[in-house]
gemmi code that builds the backbone of each chain (N, CA, C; Angstrom):
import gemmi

chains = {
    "A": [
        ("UNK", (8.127, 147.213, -83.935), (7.978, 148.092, -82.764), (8.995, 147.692, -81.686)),
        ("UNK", (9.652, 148.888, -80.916), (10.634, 148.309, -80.188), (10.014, 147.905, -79.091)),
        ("UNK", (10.484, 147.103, -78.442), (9.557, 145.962, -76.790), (9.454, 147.652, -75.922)),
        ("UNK", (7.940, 147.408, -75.475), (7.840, 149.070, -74.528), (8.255, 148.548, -73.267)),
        ("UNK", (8.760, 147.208, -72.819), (9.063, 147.249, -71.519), (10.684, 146.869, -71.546)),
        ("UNK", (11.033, 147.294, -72.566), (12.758, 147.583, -72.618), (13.329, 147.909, -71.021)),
        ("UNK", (12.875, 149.468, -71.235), (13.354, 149.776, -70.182), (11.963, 150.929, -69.679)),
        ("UNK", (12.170, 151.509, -68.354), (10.855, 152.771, -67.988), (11.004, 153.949, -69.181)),
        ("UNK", (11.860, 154.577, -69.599), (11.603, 155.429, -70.891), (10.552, 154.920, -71.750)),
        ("UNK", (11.051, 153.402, -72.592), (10.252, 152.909, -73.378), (8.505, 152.555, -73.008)),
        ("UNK", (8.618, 152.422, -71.701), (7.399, 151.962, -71.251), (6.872, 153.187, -70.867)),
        ("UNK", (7.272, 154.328, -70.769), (6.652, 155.517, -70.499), (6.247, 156.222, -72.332)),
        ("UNK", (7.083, 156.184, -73.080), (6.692, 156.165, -74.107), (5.135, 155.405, -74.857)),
        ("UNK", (5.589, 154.005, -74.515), (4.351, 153.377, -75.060), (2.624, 153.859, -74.258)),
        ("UNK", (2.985, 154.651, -72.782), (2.009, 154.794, -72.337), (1.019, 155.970, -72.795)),
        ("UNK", (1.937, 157.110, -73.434), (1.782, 158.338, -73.976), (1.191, 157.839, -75.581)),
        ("UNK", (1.658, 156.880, -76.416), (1.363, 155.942, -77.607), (-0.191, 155.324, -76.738)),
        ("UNK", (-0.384, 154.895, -75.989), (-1.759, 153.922, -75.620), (-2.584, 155.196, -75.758)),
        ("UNK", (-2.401, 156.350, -74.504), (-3.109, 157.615, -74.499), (-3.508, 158.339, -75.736)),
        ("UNK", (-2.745, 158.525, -76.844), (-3.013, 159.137, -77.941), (-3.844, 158.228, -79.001)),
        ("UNK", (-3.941, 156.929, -78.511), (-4.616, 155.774, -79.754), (-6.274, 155.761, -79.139)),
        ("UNK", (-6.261, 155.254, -77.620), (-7.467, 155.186, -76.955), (-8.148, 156.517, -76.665)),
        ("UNK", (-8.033, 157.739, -76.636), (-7.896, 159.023, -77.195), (-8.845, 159.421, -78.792)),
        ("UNK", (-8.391, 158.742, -79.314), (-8.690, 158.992, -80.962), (-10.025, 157.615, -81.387)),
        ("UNK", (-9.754, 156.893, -80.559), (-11.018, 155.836, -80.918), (-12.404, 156.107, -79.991)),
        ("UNK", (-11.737, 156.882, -79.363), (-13.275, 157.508, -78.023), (-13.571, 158.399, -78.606)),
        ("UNK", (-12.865, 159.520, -79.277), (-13.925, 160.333, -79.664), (-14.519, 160.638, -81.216)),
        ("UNK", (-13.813, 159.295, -82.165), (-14.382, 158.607, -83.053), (-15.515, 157.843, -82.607)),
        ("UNK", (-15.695, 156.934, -81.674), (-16.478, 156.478, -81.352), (-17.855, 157.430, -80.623)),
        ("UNK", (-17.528, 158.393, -79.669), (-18.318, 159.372, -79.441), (-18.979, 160.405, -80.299)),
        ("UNK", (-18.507, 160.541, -81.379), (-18.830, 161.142, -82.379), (-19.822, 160.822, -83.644)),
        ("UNK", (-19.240, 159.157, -83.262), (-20.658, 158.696, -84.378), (-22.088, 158.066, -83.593)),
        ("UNK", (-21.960, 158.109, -82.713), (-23.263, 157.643, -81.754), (-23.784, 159.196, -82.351)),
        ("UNK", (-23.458, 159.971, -82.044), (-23.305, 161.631, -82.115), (-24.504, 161.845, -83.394)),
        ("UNK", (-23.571, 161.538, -84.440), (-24.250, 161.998, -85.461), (-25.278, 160.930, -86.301)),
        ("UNK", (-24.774, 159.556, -85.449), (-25.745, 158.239, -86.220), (-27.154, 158.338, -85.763)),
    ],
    "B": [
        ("UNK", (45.572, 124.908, -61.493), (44.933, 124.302, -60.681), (44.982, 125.194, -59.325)),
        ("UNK", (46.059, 125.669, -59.272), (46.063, 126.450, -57.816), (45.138, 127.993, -58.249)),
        ("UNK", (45.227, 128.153, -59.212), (44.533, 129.342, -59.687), (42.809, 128.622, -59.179)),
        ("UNK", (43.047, 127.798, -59.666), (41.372, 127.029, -59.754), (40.815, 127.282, -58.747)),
        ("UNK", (41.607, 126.943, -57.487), (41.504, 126.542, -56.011), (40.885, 127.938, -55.370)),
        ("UNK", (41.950, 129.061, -55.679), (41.625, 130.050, -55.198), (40.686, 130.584, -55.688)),
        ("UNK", (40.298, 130.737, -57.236), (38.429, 130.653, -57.662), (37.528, 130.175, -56.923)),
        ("UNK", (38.097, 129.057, -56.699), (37.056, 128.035, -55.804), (36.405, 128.252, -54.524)),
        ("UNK", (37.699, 129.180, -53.633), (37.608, 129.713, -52.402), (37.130, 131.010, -52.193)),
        ("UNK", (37.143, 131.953, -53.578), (36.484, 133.234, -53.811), (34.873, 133.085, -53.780)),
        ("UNK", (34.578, 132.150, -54.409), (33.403, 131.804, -54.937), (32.397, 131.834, -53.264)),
        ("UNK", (30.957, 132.266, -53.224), (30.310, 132.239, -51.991), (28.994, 131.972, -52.050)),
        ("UNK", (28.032, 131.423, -51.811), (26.729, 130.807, -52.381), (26.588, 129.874, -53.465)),
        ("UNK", (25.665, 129.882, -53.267), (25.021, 128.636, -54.717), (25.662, 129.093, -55.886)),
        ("UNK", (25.444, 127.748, -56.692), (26.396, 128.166, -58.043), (25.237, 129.112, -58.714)),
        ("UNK", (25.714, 129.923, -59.947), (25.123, 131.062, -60.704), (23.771, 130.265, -61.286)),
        ("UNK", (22.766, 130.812, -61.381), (21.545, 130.054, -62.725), (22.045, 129.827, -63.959)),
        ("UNK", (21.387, 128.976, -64.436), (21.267, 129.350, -65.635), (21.031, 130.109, -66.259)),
        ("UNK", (21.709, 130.462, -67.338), (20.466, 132.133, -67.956), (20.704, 131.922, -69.556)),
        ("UNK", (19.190, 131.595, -70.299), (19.533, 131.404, -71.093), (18.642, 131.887, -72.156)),
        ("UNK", (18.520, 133.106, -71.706), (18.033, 134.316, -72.475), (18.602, 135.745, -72.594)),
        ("UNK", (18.660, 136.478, -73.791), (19.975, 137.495, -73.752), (19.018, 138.439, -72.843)),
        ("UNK", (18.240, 138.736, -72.638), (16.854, 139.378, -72.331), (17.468, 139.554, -70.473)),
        ("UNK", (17.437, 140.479, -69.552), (18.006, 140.055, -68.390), (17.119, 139.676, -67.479)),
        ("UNK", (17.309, 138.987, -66.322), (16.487, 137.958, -65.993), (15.670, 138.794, -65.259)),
        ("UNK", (16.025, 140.123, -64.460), (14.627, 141.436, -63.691), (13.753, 141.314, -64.982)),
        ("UNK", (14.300, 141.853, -65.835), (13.687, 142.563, -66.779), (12.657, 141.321, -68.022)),
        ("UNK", (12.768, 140.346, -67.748), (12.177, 138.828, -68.590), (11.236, 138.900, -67.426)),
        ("UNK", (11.851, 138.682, -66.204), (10.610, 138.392, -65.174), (9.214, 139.214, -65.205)),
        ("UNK", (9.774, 140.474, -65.206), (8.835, 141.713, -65.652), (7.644, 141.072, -66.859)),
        ("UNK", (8.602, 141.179, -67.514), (7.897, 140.946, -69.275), (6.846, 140.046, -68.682)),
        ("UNK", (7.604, 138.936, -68.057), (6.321, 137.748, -67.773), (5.101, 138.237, -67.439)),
        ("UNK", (5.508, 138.510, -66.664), (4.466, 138.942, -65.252), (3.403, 139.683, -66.105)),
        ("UNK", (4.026, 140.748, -66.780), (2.915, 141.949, -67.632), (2.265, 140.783, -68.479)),
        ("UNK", (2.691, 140.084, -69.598), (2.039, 139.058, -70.223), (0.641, 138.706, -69.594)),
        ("UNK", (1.311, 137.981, -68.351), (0.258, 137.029, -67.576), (-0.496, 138.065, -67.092)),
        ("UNK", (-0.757, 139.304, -66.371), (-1.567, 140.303, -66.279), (-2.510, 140.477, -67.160)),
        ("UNK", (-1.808, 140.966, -68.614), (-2.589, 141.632, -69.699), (-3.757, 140.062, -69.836)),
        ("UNK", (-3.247, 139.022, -69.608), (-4.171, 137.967, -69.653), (-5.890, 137.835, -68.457)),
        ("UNK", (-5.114, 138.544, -67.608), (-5.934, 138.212, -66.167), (-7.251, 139.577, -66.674)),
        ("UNK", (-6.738, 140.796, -67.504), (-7.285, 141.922, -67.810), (-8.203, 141.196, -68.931)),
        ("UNK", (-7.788, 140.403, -69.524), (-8.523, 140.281, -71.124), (-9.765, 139.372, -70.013)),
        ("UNK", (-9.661, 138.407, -69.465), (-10.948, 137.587, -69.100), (-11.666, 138.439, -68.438)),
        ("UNK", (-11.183, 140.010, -67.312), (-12.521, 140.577, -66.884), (-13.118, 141.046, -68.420)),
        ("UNK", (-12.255, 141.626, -69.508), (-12.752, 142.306, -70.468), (-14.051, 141.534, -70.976)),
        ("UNK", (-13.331, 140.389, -71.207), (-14.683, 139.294, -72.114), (-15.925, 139.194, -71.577)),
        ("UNK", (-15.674, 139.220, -70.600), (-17.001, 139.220, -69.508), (-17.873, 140.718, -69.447)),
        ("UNK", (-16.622, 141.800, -69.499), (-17.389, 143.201, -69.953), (-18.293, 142.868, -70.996)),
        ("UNK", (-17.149, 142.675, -71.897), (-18.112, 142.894, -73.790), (-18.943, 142.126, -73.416)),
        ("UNK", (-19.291, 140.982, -73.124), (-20.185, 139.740, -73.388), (-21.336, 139.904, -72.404)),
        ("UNK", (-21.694, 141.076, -71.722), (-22.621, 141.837, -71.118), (-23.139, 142.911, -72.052)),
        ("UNK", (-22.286, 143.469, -72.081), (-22.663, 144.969, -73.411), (-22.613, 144.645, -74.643)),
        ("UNK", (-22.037, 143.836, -75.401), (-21.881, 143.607, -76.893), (-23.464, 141.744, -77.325)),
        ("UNK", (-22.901, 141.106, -76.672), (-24.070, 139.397, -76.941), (-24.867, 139.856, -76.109)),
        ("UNK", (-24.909, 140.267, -74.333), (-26.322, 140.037, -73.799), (-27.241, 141.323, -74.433)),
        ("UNK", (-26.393, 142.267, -74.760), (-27.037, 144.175, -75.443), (-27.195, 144.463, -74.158)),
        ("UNK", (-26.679, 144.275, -72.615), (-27.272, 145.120, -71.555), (-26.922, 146.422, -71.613)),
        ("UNK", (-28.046, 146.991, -70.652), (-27.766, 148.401, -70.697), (-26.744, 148.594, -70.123)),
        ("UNK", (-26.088, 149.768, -70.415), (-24.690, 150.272, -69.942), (-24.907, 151.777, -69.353)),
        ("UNK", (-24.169, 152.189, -68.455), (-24.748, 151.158, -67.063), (-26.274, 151.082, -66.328)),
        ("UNK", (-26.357, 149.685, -65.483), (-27.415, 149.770, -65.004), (-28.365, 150.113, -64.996)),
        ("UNK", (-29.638, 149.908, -65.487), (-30.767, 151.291, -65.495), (-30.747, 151.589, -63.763)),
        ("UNK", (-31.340, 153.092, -63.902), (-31.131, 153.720, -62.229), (-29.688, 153.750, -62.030)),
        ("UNK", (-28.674, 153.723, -62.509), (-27.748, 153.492, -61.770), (-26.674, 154.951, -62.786)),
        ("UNK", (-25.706, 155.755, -62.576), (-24.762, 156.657, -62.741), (-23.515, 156.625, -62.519)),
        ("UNK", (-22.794, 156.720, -63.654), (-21.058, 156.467, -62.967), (-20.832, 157.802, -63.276)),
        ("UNK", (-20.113, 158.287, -61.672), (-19.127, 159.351, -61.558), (-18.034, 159.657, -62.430)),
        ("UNK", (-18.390, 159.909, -63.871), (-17.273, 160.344, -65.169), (-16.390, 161.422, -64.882)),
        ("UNK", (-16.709, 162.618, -64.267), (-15.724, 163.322, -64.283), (-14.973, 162.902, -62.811)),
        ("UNK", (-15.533, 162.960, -61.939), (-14.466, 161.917, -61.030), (-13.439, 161.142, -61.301)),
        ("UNK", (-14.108, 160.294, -62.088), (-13.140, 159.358, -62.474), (-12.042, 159.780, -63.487)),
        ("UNK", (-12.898, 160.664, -64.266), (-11.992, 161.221, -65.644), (-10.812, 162.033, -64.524)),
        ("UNK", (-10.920, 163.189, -63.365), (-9.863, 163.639, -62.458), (-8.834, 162.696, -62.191)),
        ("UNK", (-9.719, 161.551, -61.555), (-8.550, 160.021, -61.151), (-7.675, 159.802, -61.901)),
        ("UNK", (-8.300, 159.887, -63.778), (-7.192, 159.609, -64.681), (-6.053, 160.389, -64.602)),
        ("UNK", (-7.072, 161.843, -64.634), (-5.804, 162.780, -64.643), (-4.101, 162.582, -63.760)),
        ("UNK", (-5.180, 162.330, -62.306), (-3.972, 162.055, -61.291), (-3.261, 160.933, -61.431)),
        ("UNK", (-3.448, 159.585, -62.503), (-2.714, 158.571, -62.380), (-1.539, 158.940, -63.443)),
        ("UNK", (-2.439, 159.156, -64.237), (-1.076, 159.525, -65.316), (0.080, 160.811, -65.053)),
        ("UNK", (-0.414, 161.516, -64.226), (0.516, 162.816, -63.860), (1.683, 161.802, -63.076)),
        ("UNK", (1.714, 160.665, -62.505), (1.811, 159.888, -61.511), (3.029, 159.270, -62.539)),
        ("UNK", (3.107, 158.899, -63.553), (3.442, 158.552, -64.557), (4.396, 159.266, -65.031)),
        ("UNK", (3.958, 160.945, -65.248), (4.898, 161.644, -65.762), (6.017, 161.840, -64.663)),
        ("UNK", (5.312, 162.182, -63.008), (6.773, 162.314, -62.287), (7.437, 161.187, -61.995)),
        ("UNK", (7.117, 159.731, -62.199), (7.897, 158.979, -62.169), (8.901, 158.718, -62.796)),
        ("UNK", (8.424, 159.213, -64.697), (9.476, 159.360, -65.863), (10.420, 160.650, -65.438)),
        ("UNK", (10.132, 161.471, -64.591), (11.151, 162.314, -64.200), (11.783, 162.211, -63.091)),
        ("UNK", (11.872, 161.704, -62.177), (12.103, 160.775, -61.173), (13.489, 160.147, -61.751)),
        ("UNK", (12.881, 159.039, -62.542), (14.389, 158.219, -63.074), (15.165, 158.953, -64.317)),
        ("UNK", (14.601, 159.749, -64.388), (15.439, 161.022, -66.002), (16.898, 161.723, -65.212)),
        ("UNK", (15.948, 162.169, -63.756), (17.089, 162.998, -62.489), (17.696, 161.760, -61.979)),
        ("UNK", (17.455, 160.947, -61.681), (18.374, 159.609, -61.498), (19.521, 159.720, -62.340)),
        ("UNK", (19.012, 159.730, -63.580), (20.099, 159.152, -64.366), (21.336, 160.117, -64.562)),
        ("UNK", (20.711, 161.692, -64.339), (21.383, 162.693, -64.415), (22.099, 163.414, -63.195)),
        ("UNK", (21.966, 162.290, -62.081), (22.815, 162.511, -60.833), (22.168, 163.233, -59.941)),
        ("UNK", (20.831, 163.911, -60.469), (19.962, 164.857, -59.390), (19.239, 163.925, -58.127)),
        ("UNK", (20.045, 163.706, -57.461), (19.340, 162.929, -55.923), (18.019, 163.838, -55.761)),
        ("UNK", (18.119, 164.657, -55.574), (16.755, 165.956, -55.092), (15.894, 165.703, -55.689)),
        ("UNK", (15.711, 165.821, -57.687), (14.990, 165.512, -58.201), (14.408, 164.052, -58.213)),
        ("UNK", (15.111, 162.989, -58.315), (15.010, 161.724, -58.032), (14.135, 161.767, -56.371)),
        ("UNK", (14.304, 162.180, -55.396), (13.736, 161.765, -54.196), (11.832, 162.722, -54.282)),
        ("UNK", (11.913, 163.895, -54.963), (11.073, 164.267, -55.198), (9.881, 163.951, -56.035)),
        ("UNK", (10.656, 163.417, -57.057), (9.890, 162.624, -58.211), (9.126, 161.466, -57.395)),
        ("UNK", (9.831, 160.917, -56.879), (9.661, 159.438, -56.394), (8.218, 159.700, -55.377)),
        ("UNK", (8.541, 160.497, -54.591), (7.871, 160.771, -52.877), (6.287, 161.486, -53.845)),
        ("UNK", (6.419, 162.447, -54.870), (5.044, 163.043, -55.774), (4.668, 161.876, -56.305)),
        ("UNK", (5.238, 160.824, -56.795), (4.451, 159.827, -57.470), (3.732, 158.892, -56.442)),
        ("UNK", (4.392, 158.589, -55.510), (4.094, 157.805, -54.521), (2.592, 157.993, -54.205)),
        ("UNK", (2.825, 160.113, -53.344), (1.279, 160.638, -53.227), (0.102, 160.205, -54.322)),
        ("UNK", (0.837, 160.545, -55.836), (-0.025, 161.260, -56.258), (-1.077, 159.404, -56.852)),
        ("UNK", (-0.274, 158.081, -56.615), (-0.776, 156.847, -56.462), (-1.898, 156.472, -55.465)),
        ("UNK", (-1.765, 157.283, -54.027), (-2.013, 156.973, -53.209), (-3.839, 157.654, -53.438)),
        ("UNK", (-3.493, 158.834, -53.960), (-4.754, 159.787, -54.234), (-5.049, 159.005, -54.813)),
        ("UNK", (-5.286, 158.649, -56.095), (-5.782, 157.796, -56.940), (-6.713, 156.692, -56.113)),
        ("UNK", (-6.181, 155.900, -55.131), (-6.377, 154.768, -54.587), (-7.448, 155.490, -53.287)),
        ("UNK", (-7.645, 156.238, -52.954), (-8.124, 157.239, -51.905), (-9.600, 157.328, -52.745)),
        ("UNK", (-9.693, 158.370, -54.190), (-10.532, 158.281, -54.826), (-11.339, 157.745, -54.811)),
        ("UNK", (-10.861, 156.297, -55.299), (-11.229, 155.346, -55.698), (-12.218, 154.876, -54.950)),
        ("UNK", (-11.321, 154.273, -53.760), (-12.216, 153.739, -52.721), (-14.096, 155.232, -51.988)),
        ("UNK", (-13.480, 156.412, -52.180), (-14.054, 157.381, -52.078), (-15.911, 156.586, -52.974)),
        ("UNK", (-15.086, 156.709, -54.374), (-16.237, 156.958, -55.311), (-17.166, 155.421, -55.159)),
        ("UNK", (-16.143, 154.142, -54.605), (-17.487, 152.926, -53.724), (-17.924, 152.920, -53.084)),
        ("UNK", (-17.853, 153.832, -51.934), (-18.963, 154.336, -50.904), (-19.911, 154.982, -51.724)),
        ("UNK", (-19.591, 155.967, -52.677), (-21.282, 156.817, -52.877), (-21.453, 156.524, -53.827)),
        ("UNK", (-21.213, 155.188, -54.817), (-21.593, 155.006, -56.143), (-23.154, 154.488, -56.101)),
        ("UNK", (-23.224, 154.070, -55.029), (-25.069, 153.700, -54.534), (-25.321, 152.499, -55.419)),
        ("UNK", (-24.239, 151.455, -55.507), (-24.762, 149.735, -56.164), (-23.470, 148.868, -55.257)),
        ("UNK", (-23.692, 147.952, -55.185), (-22.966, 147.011, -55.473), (-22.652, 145.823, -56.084)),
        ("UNK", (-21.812, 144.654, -55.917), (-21.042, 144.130, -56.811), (-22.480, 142.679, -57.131)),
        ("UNK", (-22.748, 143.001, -55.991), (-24.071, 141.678, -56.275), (-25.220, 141.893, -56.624)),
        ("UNK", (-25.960, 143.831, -56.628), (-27.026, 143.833, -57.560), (-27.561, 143.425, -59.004)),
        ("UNK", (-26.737, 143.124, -59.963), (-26.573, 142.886, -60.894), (-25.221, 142.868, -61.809)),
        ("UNK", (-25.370, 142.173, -62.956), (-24.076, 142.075, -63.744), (-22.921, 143.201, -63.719)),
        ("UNK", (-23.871, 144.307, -64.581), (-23.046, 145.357, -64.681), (-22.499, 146.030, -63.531)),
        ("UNK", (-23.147, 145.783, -62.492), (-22.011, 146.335, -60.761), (-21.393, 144.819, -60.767)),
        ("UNK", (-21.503, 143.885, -61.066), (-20.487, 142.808, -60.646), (-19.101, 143.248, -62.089)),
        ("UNK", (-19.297, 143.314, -62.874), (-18.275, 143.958, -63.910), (-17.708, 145.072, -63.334)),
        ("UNK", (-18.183, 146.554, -63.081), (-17.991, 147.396, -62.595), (-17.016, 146.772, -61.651)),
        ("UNK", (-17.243, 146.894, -60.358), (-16.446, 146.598, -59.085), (-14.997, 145.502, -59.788)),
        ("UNK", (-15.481, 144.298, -60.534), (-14.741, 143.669, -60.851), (-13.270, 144.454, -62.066)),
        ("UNK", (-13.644, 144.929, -62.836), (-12.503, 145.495, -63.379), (-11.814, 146.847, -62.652)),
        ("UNK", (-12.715, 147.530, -62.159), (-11.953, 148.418, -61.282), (-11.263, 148.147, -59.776)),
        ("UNK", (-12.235, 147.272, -59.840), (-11.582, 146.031, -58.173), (-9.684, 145.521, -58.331)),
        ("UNK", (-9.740, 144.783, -59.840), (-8.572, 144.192, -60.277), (-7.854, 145.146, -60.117)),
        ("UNK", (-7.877, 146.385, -60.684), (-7.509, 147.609, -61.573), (-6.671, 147.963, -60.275)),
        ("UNK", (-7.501, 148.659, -59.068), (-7.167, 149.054, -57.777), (-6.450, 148.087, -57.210)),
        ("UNK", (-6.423, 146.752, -57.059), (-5.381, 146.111, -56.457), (-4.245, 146.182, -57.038)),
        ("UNK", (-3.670, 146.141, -58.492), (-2.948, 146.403, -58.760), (-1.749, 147.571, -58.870)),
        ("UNK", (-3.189, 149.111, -58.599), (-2.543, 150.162, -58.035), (-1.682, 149.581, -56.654)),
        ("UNK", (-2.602, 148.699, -55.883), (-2.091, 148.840, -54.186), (-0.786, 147.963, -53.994)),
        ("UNK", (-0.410, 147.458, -55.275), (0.862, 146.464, -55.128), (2.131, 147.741, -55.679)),
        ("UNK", (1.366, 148.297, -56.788), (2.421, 149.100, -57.458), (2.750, 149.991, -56.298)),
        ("UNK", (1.753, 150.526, -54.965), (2.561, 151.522, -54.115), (3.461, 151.122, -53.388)),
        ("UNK", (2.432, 149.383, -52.752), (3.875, 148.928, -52.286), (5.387, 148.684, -53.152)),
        ("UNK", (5.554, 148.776, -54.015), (7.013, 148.716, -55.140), (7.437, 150.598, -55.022)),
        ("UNK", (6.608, 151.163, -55.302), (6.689, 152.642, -55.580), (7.110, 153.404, -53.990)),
        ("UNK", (6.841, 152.554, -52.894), (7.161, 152.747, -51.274), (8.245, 152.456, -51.199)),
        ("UNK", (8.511, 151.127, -51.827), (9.856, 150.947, -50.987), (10.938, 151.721, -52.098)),
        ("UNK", (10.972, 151.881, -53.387), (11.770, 152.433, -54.082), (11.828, 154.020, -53.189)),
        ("UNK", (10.775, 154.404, -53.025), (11.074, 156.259, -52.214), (11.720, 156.155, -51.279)),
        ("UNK", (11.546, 154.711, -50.099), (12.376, 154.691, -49.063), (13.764, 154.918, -49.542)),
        ("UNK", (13.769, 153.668, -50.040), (15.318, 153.496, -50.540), (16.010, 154.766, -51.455)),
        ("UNK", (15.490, 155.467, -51.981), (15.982, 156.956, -52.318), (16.572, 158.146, -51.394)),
        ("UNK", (15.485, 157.421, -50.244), (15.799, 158.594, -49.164), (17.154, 158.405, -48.137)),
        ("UNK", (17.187, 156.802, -48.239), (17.822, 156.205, -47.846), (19.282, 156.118, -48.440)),
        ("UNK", (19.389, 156.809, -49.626), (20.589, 157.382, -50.715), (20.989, 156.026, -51.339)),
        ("UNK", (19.872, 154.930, -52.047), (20.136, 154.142, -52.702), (20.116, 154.595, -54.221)),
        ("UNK", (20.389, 153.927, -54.930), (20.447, 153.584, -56.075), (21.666, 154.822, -56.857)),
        ("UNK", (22.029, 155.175, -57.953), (22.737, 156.079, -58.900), (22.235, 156.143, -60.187)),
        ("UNK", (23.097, 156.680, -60.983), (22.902, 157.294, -62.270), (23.335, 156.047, -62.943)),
        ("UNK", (24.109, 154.795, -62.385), (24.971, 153.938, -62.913), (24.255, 152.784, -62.548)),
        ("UNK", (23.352, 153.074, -61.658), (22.698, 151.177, -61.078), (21.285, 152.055, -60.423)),
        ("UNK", (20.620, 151.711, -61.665), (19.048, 152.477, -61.198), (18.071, 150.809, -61.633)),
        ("UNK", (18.115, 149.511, -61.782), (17.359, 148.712, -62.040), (16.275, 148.549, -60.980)),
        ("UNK", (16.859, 148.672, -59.884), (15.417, 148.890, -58.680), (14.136, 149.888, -59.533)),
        ("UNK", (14.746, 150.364, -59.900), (13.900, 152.022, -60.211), (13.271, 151.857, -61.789)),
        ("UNK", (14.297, 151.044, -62.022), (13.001, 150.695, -63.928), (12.232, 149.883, -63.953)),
        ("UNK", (12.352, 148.769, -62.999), (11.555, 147.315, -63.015), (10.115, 147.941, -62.401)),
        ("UNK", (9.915, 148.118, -61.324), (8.526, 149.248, -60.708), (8.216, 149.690, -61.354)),
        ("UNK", (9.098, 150.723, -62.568), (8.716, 151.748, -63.059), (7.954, 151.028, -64.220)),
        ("UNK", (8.656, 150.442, -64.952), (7.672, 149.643, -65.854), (6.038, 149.065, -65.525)),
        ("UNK", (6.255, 148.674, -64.447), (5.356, 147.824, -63.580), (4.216, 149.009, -63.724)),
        ("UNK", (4.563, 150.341, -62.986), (3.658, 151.263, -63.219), (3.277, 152.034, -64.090)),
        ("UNK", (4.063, 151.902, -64.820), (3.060, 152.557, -66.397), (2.200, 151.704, -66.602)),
        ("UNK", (2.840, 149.945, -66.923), (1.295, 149.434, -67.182), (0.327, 149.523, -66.528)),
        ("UNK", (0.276, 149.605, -65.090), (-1.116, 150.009, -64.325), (-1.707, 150.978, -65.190)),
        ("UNK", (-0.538, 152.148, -65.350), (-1.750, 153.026, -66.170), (-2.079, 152.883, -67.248)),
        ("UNK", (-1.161, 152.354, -68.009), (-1.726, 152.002, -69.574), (-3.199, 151.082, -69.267)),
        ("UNK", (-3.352, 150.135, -68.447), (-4.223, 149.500, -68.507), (-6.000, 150.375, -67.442)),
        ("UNK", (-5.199, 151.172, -67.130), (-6.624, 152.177, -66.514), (-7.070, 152.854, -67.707)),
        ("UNK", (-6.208, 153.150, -68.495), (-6.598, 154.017, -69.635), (-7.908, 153.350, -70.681)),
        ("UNK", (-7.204, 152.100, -70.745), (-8.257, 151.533, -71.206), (-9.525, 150.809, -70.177)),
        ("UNK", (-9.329, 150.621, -69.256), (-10.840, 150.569, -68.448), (-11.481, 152.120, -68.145)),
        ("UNK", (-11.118, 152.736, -67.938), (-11.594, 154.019, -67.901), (-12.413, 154.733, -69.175)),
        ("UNK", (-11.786, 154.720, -70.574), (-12.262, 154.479, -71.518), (-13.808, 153.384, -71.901)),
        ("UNK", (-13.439, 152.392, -71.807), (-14.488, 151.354, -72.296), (-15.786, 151.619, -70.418)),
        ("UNK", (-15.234, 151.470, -69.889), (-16.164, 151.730, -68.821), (-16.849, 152.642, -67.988)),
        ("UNK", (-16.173, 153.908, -68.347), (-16.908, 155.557, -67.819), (-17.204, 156.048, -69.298)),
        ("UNK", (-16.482, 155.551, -70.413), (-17.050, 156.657, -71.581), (-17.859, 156.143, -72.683)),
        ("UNK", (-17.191, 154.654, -72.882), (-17.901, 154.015, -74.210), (-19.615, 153.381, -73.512)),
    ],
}
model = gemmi.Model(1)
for chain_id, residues in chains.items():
    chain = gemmi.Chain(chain_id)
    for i, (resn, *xyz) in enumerate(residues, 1):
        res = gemmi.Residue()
        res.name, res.seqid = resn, gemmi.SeqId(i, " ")
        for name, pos in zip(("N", "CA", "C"), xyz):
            atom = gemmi.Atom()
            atom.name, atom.element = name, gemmi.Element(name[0])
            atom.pos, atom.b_iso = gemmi.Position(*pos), 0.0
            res.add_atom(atom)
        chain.add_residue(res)
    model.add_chain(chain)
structure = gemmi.Structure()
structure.add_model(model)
structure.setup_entities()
């Protein structure tokens, strides 16, 4: 993985990468309370 | 030797540092700093989990309500905060002063809202930090969270001054990436308290 604090692109990148990961584990996670 | 001399006499301050990393020394300092942060974040975390995960407390508080869509808005506004900053230094780089001073002066606000919020939603959250654990967690990771917004405005202030002030170019923008870095991680790291603490 390239270092996200390269430069502000990269670190704006990795922030949009955090958003789309923590994103996908909340409503995996919201989903099985859901149906468990 | 006479060449030497006149080196010698060019020369003005302390001799150069050392530098003995290819890595440049703004930009290592940075790195540090985020390191030692993401560290200062993991011990409120442990203290989260080790309330909600080993003690099983309730989450949150019995009697007690966290303002989710509030807060979920806050997100909205930090990260928008984010995007005009990445456009901010994009028009930097592309010679747009206008866009660059605009970018800069919307991110600034749109930090400041955030921090406005914030403080907003501890007046009427109706606990505080000493009723129990989970308001001492509460206040405490969003406490950290918010100071760190209030350093990033001061960095995010003086960079708008200095824009207005017709600093920086398309050719020497490091004022403008070092902050900028600085402030994404604020938000990268709200993302995840916001997450684990208004939703999970």
């Amino acid at each position: 993985m390239i270092n996200p604090l390269r430069s502000e692109g990269e670190a704006f990148r990795f922030l949009l990468y955090v958003v789309a990961v923590v994103a996908t584990v909340t409503v995996v996670v919201v989903l099985a309370r859901a149906i468990l | 030797m006479e060449a030497a001399a006149v080196a010698h006499h060019d020369h003005h301050g302390p001799p150069e540092a050392n530098r003995s990393s290819r890595v440049e020394p703004q930009l290592l300092g940075m790195l540090l700093f985020i390191i030692s942060e993401i560290m200062i974040f993991g011990a409120f975390f442990t203290a989260y989990f080790f309330i909600r995960v080993v003690q099983a407390e309730e989450w949150p508080a019995a009697g007690t309500e966290l303002p989710v869509a509030i807060a979920g808005i806050n997100t909205a506004i930090l990260l928008s905060s984010s995007v005009t900053l990445h456009w901010a230094e994009s028009a930097l780089k592309r010679d747009n002063r206008a866009g660059f001073r605009a970018g800069m002066l919307t991110t600034f606000l749109l930090g400041l809202a955030f921090l406005f919020i914030q403080v907003n939603e501890y007046v009427h959250i109706g606990f505080s930090p000493q009723d129990h654990a989970q308001g001492s967690i509460f206040y405490g990771l969003t406490g950290l969270h918010g100071a760190h917004v209030f350093i990033g405005l001061l960095l995010l202030g003086m960079v708008t001054i200095r824009a207005f002030r017709g600093h920086f170019s398309a050719q020497s923008h490091r004022g403008v990436e070092i902050p900028g870095i600085y402030w994404h991680f604020v938000d990268v790291m709200w993302i995840v308290v916001y997450s684990t603490i208004y939703i999970l």
